[in-house]
N, C-alpha and C positions, 0 to 999 in steps of 0.2 A: 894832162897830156904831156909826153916826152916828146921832141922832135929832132932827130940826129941827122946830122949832115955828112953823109959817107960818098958825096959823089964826085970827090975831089977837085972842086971847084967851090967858090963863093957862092952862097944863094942870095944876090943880089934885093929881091922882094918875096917875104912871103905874108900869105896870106889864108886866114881861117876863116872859113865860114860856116859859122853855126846856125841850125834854126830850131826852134825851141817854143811849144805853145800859141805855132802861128806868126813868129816873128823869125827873121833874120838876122845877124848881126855878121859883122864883120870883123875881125882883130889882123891888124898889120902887126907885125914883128921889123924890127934892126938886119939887116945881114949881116947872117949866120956863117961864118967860116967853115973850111972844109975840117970834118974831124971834131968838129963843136957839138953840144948838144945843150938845147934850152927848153924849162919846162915851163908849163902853163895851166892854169886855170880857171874855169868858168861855169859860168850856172845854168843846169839845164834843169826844167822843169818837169818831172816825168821820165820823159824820154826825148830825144831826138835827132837828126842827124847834124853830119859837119863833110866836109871836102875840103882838103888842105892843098894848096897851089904855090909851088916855089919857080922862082925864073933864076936861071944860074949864070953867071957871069956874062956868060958866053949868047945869052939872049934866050937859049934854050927854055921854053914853060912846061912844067911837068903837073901834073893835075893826080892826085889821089884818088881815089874810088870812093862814092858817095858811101860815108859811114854810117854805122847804127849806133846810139849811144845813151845810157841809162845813167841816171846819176850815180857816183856810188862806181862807175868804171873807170879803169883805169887804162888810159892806150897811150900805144909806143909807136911813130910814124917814123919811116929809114927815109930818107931821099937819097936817093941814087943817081946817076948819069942816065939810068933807063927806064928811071919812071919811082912811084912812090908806094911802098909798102906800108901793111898797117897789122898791128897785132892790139885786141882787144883782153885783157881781164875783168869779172867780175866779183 
C-alpha cells in the first residue's frame, strides 16, 4: 500500500486498520508531511478489508471508505484536505 499526503498540511496521526481471517489489526504510522508519500506492507489472508484514517494538523479527522483487498493488490490511498481517495490494482 502507497499513502500520499496531498492535503497540504501535516498528517499528524495515521492509522490503518486491517481485518483479515476474523481478526483486526491496527498499524500507526509517524506523521507524514505535506507532499510525502510512504509505503507499506502487510499480510492478508485470502482476502479482506482496511479503512485508512489521518488527522491533519489542524485537528481535522478524515476516514477513507471501507476497502476491499486480496493478497497479491496493490493500492494507492491520496489524502486530501476533503477527504481520502483510493485506487486499487490487481
Amino acid at each position: 500500500m502507497q499513502i500520499s499526503n496531498q492535503s497540504g498540511q501535516t498528517i499528524s496521526k495515521l492509522k490503518l486498520q486491517v481485518q483479515t481471517a476474523g481478526v483486526q489489526h491496527e498499524i500507526f504510522f509517524q506523521p507524514l508531511e505535506n507532499k510525502k508519500i510512504i509505503e507499506t506492507q502487510f499480510f492478508i489472508q485470502g482476502e479482506g478489508g482496511y479503512q485508512l484514517e489521518a488527522t491533519l494538523a489542524n485537528g481535522q479527522t478524515l476516514s477513507g471508505d471501507n476497502g476491499y483487498i486480496e493478497s497479491g493488490y496493490t493500492v494507492k490511498e491520496v489524502v486530501r484536505s476533503n477527504g481520502i481517495t483510493s485506487t486499487a490494482s490487481y
